[in-house]
Residue, then its C-alpha position, 0 to 999 in steps of 0.5 A: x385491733x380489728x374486729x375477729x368475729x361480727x359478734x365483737x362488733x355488737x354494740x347497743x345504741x345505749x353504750x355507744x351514746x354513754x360513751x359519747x357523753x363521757x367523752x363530752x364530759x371529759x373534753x368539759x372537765x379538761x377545759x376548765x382548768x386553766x393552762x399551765x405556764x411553761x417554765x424555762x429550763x435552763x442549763x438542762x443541756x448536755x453542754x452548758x455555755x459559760x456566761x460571758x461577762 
């Protein structure tokens, strides 16, 4: 959404280093858990193939 009036663009030196040390805080946050593995879907699908034997 842009920006109407010059009044929606006023925004202290304050709020724009919080948010930059909560966006920080939050990439530190993400990055400490470990990465899932992914599992393997099988079978999910519309047609499933037979198994040949």
């Amino acid at each position: 959404m842009h920006p109407k009036m010059p009044a929606d663009v006023n925004v202290s030196p304050d709020e724009i280093i919080d948010v930059l040390k909560a966006k920080a805080g939050f990439q530190t946050a993400l990055l400490a858990y470990p990465p899932r593995a992914r599992k393997k879907r099988r079978g999910t699908g519309r047609y499933k193939a037979r198994r040949r034997r």
